[in-house]
Structures are given as structure tokens and as C-alpha cells.
N, CA, C and O of each residue as an XYZ file, in Angstrom:
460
protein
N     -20.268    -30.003    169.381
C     -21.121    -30.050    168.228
C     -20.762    -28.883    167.308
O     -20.654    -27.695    167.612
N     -20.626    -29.380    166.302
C     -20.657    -28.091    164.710
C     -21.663    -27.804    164.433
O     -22.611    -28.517    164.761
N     -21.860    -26.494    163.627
C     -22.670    -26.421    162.498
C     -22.241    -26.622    161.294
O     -21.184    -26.175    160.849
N     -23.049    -27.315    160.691
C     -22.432    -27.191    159.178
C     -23.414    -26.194    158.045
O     -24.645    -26.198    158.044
N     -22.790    -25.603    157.380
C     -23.911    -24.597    156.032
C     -23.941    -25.498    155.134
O     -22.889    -25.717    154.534
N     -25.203    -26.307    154.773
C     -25.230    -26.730    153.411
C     -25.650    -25.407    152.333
O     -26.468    -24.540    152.642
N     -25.043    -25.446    151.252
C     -25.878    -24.995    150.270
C     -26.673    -25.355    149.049
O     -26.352    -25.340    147.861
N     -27.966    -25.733    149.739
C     -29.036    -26.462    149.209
C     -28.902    -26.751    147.918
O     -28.744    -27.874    147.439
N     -28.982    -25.467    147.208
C     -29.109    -25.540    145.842
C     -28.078    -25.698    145.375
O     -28.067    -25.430    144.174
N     -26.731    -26.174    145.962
C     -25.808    -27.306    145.425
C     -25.767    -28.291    145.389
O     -24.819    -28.875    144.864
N     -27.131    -29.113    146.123
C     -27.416    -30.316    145.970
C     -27.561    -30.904    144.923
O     -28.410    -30.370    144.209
N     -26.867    -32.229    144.300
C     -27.292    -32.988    143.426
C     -29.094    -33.295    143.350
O     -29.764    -33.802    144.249
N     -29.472    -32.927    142.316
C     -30.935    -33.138    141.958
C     -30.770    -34.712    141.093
O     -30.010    -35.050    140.185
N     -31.824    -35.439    141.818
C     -31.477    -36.783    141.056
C     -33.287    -36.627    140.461
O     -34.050    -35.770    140.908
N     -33.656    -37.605    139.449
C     -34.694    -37.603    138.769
C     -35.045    -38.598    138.776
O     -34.472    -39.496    138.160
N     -36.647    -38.853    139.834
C     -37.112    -40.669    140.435
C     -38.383    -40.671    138.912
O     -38.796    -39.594    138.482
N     -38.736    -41.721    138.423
C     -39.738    -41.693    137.381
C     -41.051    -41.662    137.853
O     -41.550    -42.584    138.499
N     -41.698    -40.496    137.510
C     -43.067    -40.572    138.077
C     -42.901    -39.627    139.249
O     -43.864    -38.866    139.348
N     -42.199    -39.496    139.933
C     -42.021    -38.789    141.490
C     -41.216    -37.406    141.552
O     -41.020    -36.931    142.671
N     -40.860    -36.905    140.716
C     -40.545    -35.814    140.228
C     -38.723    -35.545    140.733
O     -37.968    -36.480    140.466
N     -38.285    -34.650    141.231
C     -36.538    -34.692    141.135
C     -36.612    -34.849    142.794
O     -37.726    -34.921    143.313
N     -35.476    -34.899    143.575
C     -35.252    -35.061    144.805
C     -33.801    -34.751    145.238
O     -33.073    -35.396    144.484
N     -33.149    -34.131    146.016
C     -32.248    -33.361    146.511
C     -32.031    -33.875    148.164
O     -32.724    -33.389    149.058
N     -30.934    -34.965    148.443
C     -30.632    -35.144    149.468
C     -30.080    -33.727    150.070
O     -29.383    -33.055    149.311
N     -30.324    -33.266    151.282
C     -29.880    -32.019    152.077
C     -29.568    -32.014    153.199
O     -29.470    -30.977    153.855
N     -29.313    -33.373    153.723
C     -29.164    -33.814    155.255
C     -28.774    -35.053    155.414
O     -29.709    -35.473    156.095
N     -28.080    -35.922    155.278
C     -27.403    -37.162    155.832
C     -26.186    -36.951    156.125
O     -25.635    -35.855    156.224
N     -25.713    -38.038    156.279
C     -24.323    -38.556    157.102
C     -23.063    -37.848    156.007
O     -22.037    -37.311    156.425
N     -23.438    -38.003    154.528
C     -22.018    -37.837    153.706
C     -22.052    -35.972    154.050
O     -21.011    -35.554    154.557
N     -22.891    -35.177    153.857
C     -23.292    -33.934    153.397
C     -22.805    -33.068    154.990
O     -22.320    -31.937    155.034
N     -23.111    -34.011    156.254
C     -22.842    -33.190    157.415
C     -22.795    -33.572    158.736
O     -22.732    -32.848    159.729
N     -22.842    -35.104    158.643
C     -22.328    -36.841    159.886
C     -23.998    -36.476    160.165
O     -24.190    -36.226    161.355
N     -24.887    -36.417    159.555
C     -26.207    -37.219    160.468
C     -26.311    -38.067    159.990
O     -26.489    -38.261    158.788
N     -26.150    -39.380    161.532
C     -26.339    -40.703    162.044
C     -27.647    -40.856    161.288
O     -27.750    -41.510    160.250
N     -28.662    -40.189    161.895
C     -30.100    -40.151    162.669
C     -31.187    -39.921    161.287
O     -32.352    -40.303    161.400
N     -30.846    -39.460    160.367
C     -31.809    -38.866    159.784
C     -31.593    -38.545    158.515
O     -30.402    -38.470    158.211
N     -32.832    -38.203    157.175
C     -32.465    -38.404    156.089
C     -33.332    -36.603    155.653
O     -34.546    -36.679    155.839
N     -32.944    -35.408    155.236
C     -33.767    -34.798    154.433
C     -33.564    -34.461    152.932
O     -32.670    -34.381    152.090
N     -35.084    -34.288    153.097
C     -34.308    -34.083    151.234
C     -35.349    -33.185    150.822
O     -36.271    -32.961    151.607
N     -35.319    -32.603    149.608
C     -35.813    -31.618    148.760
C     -36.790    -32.403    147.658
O     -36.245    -33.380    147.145
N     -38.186    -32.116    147.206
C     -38.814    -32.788    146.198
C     -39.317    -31.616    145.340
O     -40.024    -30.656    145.647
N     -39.004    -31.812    144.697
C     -40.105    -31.248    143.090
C     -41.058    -32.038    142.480
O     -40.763    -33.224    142.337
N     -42.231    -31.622    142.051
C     -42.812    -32.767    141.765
C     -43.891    -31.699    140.815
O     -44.702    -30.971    141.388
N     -43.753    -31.738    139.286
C     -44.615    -31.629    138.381
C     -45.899    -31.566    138.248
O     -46.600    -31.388    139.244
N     -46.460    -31.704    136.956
C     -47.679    -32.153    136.741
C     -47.779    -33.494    136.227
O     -47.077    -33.868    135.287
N     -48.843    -34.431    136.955
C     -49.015    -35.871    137.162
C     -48.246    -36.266    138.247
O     -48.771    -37.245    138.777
N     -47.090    -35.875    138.874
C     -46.056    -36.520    139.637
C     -47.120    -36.538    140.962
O     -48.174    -35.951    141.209
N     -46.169    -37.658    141.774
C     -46.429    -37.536    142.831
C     -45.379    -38.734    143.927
O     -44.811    -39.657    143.343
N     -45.243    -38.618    145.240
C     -44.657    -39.088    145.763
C     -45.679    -40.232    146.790
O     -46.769    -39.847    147.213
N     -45.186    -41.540    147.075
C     -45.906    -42.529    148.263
C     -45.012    -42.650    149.409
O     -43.896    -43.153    149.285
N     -45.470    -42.197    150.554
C     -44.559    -41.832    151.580
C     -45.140    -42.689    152.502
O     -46.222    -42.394    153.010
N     -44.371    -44.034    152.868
C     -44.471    -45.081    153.707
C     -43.517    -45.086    155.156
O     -42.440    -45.680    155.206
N     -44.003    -44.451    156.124
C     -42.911    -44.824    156.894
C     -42.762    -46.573    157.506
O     -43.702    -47.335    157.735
N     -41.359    -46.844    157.655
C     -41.433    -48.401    157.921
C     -41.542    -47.989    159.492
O     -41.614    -46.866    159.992
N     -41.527    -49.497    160.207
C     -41.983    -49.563    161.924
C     -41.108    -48.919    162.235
O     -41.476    -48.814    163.405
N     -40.351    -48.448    162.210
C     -38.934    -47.577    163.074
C     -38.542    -46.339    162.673
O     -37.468    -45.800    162.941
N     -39.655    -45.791    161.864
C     -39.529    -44.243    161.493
C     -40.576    -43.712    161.771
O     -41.701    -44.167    161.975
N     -39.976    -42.255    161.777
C     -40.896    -40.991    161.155
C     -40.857    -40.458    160.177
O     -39.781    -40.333    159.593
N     -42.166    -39.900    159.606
C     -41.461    -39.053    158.199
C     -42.666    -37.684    158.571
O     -43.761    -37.620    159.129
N     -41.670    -36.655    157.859
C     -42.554    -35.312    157.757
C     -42.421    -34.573    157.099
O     -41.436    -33.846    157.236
N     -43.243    -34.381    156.143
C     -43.263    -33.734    154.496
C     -43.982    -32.499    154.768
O     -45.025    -32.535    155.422
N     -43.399    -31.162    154.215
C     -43.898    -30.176    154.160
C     -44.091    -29.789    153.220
O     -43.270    -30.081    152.350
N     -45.132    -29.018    152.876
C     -45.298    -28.046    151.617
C     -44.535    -26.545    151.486
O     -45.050    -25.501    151.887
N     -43.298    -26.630    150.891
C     -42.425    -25.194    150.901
C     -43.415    -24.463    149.912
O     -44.124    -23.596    150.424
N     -43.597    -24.778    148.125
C     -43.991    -24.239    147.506
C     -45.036    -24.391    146.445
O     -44.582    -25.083    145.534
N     -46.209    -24.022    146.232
C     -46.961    -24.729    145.390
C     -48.126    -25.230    145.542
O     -48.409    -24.636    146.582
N     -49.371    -26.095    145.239
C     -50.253    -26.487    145.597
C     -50.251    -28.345    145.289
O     -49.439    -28.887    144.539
N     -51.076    -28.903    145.870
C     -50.916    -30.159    145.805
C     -52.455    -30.522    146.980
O     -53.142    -29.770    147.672
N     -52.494    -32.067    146.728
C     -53.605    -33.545    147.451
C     -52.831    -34.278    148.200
O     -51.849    -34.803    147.675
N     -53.040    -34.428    149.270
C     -52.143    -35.213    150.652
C     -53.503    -36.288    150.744
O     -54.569    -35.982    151.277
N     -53.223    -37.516    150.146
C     -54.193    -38.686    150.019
C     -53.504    -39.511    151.598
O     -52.361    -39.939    151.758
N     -54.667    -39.520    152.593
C     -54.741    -40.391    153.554
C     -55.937    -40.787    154.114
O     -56.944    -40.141    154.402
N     -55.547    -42.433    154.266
C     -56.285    -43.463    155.101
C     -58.142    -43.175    153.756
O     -59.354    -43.210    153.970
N     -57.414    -42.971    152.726
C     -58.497    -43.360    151.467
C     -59.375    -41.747    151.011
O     -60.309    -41.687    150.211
N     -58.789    -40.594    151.742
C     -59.416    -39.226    151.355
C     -58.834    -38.238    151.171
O     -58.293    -37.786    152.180
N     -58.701    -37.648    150.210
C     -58.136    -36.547    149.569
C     -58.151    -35.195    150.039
O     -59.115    -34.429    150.005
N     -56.900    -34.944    150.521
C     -56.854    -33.158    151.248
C     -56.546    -32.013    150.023
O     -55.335    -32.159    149.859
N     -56.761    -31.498    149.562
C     -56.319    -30.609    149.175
C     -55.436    -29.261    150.028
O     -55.953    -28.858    151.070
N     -54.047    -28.567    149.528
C     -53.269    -28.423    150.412
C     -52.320    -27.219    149.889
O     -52.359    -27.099    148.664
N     -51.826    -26.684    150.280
C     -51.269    -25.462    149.794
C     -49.643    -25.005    150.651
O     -49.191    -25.686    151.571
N     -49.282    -24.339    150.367
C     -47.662    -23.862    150.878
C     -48.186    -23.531    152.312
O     -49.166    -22.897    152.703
N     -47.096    -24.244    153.005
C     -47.129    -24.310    154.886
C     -47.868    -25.207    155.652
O     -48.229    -24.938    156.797
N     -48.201    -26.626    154.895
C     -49.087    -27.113    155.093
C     -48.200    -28.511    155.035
O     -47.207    -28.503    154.307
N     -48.487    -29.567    155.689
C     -47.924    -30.813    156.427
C     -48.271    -31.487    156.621
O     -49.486    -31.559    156.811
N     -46.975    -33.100    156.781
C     -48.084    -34.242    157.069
C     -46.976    -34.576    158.153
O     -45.848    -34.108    158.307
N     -47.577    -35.405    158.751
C     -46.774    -36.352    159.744
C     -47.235    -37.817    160.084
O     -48.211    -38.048    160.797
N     -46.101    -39.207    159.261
C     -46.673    -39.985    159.173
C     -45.427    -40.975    160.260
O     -44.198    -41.000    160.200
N     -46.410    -41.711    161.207
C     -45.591    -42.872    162.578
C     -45.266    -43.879    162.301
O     -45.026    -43.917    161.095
N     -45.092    -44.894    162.835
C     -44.335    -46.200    162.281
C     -45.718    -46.976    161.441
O     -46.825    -47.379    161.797
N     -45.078    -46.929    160.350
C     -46.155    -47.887    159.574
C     -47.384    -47.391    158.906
O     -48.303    -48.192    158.739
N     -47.522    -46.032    158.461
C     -48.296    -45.212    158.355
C     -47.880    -44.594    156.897
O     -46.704    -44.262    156.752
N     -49.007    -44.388    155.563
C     -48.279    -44.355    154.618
C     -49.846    -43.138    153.445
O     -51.042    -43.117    153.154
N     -48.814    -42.556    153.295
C     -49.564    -41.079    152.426
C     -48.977    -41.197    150.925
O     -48.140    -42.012    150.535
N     -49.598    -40.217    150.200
C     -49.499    -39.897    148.819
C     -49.377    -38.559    148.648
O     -50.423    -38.088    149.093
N     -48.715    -37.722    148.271
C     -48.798    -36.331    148.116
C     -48.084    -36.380    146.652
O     -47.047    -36.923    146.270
N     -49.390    -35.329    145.773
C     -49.346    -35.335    144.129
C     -49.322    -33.869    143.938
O     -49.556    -33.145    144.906
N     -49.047    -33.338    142.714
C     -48.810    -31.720    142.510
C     -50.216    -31.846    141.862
O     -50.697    -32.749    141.177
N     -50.947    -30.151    142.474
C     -51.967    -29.952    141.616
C     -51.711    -28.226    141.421
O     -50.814    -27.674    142.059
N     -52.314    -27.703    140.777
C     -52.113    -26.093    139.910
C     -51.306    -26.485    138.895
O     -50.944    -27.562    138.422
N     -51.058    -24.974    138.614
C     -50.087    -24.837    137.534
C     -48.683    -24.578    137.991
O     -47.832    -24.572    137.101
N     -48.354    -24.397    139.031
C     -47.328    -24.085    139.614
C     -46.620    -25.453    139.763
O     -47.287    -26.480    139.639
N     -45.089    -25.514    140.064
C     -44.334    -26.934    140.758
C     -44.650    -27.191    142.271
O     -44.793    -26.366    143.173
N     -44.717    -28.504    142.305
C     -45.041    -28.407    143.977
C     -43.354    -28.750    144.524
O     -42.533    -29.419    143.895
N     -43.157    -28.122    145.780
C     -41.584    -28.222    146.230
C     -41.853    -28.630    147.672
O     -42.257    -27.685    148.350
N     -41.738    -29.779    148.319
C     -41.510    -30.234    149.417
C     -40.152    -30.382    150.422
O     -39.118    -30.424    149.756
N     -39.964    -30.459    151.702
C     -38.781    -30.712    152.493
C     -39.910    -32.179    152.979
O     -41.090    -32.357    153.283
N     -38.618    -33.006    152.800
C     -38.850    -34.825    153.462
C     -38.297    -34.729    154.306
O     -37.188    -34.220    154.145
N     -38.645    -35.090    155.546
C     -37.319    -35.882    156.634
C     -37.916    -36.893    157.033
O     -39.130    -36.990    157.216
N     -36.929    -37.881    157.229
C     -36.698    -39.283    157.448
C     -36.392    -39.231    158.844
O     -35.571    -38.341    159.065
N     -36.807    -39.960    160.039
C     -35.465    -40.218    161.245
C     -36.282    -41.359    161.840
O     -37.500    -41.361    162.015
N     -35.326    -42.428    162.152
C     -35.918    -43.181    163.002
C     -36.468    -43.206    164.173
O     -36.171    -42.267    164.913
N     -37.411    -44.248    164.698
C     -37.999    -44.293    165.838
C     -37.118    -44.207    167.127
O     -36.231    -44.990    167.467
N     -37.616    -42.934    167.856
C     -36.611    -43.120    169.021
C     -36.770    -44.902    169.989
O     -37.798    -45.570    170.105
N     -35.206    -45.268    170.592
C     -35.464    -46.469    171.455
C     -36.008    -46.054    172.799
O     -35.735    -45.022    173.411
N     -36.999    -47.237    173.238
C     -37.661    -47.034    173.980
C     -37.164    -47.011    175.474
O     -37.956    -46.766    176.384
């Protein structure tokens, strides 16, 4: 096994409408992960992201920087830097920027281990 150094902030920043910019930082092209997807979010004022995992994933969104509302199962968290969600197969959140500050998240994607 290698390590590889990404350097993050050489990531291509792509710009989703409504969902603020996003920065792949972990797949297969960037460093051979098979298994798994991370990425980097920014997300404005109004933005926000809908984080659905399908039956064969996990997903786990952190709060790196900023303040923000982690909307689940119909109730509103309010939420701050170091703060997390973790959603199982089929399980699906909303996380929106609130302050004045940018909100900056790490996503990871990986599928359901086989049983």
C-alpha cells in the first residue's frame, strides 16, 4: 500500500446551482480509491446541499468551517464547526449555510460493506 499527498487546494472547484462549489479530494483518478468518494463543499448564503444515501452507501458530512441547519427526519439542528452527520442506506439530510460566514464541509461517500 502507498500513500498518496493530495493537495487539496489544487482541487478543481466545480460550481453545482444552488449547492454551492464542491472539490473532489478522494477517488479513483486523484489516488486508485475503488471504495469511496470525498469531496470538499462550500456552500454560501441560501445554498445548501440534499444528502441521500442510496441502499448501498454511507455518507458522512462534517462541518470543517462555519455555521449551518442539518434538517433530519422533518427537524432542524442548528450546528457549528466539528459537528456531523452520519447518514445509512437510504437515509437522506439537508445541510444549508447559516451566519455570515461560508459554511465548508468534508463529504465521503463509500459503499455498503458485503455482507
Amino acid at each position: 500500500m502507498t500513500t498518496t499527498y493530495i493537495r487539496t487546494g489544487d482541487c478543481a472547484k466545480r460550481k453545482v446551482p444552488g449547492a454551492g462549489e464542491v472539490a473532489e479530494i478522494m477517488n479513483e483518478q486523484l489516488c486508485g480509491a475503488k471504495n469511496g468518494l470525498a469531496m470538499l463543499r462550500w456552500l454560501g448564503a441560501g445554498e445548501k446541499i440534499e444528502a441521500q444515501a442510496k441502499q448501498n452507501e454511507h455518507q458522512l458530512i462534517y462541518l470543517m468551517d462555519g455555521k449551518g441547519v442539518i434538517a433530519l427526519n422533518g427537524k432542524d439542528y442548528e450546528v457549528g464547526k466539528g459537528a456531523g452527520i452520519y447518514l445509512g442506506p437510504n437515509e437522506q439530510a439537508s445541510v444549508r449555510q447559516a451566519g455570515s460566514a461560508p459554511l465548508k464541509l468534508f463529504h465521503l461517500v463509500v459503499p455498503k460493506p458485503a455482507s
